[in-house]
C-alpha positions in Angstrom: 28.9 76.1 78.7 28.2 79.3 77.2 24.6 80.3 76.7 23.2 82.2 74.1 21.1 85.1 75.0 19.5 84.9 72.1 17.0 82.0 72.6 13.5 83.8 71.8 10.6 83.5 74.7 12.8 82.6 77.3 12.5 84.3 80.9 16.0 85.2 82.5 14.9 82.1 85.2 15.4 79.8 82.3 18.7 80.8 82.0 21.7 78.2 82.9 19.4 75.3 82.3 21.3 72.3 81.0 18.5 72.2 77.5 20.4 74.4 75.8 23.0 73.5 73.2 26.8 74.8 73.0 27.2 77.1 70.6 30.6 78.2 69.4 32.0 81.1 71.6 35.1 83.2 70.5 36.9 83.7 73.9 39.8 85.6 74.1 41.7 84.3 77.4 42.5 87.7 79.4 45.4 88.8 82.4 42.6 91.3 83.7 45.4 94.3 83.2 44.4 96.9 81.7 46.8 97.0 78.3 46.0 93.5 77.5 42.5 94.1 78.1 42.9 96.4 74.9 45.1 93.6 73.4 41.8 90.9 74.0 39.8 93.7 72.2 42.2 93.7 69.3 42.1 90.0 69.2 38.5 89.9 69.8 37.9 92.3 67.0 40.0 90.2 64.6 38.2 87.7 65.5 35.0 88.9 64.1 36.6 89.8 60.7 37.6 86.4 60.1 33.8 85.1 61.4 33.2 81.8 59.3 29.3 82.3 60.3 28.7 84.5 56.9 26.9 81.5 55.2 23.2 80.4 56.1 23.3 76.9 57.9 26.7 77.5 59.5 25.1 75.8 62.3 23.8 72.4 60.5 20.0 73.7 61.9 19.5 76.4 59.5 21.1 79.2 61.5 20.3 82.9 59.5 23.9 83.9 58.3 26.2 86.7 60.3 25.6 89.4 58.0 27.6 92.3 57.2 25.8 94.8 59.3 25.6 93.0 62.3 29.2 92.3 62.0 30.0 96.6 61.4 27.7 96.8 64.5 29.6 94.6 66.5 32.9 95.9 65.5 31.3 99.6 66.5 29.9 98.4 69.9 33.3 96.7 70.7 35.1 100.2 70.0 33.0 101.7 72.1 33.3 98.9 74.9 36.8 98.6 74.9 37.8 101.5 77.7 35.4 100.7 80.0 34.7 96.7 80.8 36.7 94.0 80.0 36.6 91.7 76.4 33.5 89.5 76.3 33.4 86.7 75.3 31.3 86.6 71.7 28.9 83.9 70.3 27.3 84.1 67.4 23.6 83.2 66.9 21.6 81.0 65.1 19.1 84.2 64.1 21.8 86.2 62.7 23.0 88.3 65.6 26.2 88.2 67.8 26.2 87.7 71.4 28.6 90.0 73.8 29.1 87.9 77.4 30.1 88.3 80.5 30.4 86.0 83.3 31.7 86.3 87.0 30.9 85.2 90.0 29.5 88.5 90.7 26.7 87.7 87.4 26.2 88.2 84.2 25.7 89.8 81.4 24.7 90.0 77.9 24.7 92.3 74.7 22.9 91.1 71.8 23.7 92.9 68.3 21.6 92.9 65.4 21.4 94.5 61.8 19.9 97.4 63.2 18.8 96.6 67.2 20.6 95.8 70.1 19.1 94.2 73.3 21.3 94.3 76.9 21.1 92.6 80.3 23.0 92.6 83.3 21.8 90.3 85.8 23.7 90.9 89.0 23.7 87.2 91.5 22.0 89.3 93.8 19.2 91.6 92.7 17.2 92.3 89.9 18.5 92.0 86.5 18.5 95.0 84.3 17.3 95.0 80.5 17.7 97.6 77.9 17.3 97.8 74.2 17.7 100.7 71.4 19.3 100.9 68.5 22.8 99.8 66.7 23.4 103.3 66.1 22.9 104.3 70.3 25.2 101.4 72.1 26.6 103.6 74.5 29.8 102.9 77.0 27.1 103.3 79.9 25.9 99.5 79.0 30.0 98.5 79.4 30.5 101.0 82.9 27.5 99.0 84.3 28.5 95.4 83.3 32.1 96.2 84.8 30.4 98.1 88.2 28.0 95.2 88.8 30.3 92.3 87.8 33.8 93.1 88.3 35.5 93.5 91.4 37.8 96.2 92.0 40.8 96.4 93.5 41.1 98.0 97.0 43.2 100.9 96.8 46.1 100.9 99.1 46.0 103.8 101.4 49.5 105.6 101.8 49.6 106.5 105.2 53.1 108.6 106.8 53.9 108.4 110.2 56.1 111.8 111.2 57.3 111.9 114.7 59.1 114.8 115.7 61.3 114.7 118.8 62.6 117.6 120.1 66.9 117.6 121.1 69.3 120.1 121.8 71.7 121.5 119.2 
């Protein structure tokens, strides 16, 4: 069940409770390599030009339409996401903004786009979350390096280790 981080006076401790509703969620299945991780942008991406949330009600419960704007922000923030974290996956909201999520076992995390505001969290499962919010124009590649630090697990690098034995004979 995805939840949207969206839902006004709600305290991250709220989060995960069963009252909330499903909400539709755009998730763009990914290998966790790195050139389909570009790929899942590109699909993710197209997926927000063909966004069927552009009308007011979309939601039956008077959801505020997707507008233009938000979509050009979320289209931005996704260019500027896409070398650094993996795709999220991306809910619209019934206020008019779009939702950027990630979930591991390691947390999660959200991104919240607006006409002209953005609002982040990363909310490690140990530790204390960490909130930020600005402006469209400043979403920065610092917000996707922290979500893929915090909740993505790296692989161990293999250490090459050579063994030379020299013997000494006679010639």
């Amino acid at each position: 069940m995805s939840i949207p981080c969206a839902t006004a006076n709600v305290s991250l401790d709220q989060f995960g409770q069963d009252k909330y509703l499903p909400v539709p969620v755009w998730t763009v299945p990914s290998s966790g390599q790195v050139g389909s991780r570009l790929a899942d942008f590109a699909a993710s991406r197209e997926m927000l030009n063909r966004a069927f949330f552009r009308e007011p009600n979309w939601d039956g419960d008077g959801a505020l339409a997707i507008s233009n704007e938000t979509r050009t922000n979320a289209l931005a923030a996704l260019g500027i996401l896409e070398t650094v974290v993996s795709a999220p996956e991306i809910t619209p909201n019934p206020n008019g903004t779009l939702s950027f999520e990630w979930e591991t076992d390691a947390g999660v995390s959200c991104l919240e786009i607006g006409r002209t505001r953005y609002s982040f969290y990363v909310r490690p499962s140990s530790g204390s979350a960490i909130l930020h919010d600005g402006s469209t124009e400043n979403v920065s590649s610092a917000l996707g390096m922290l979500v893929d630090d915090l909740l993505f697990e790296k692989p161990q690098s293999a250490q090459i280790v050579t063994d030379i034995t020299y013997s000494a004979s006679n010639v």
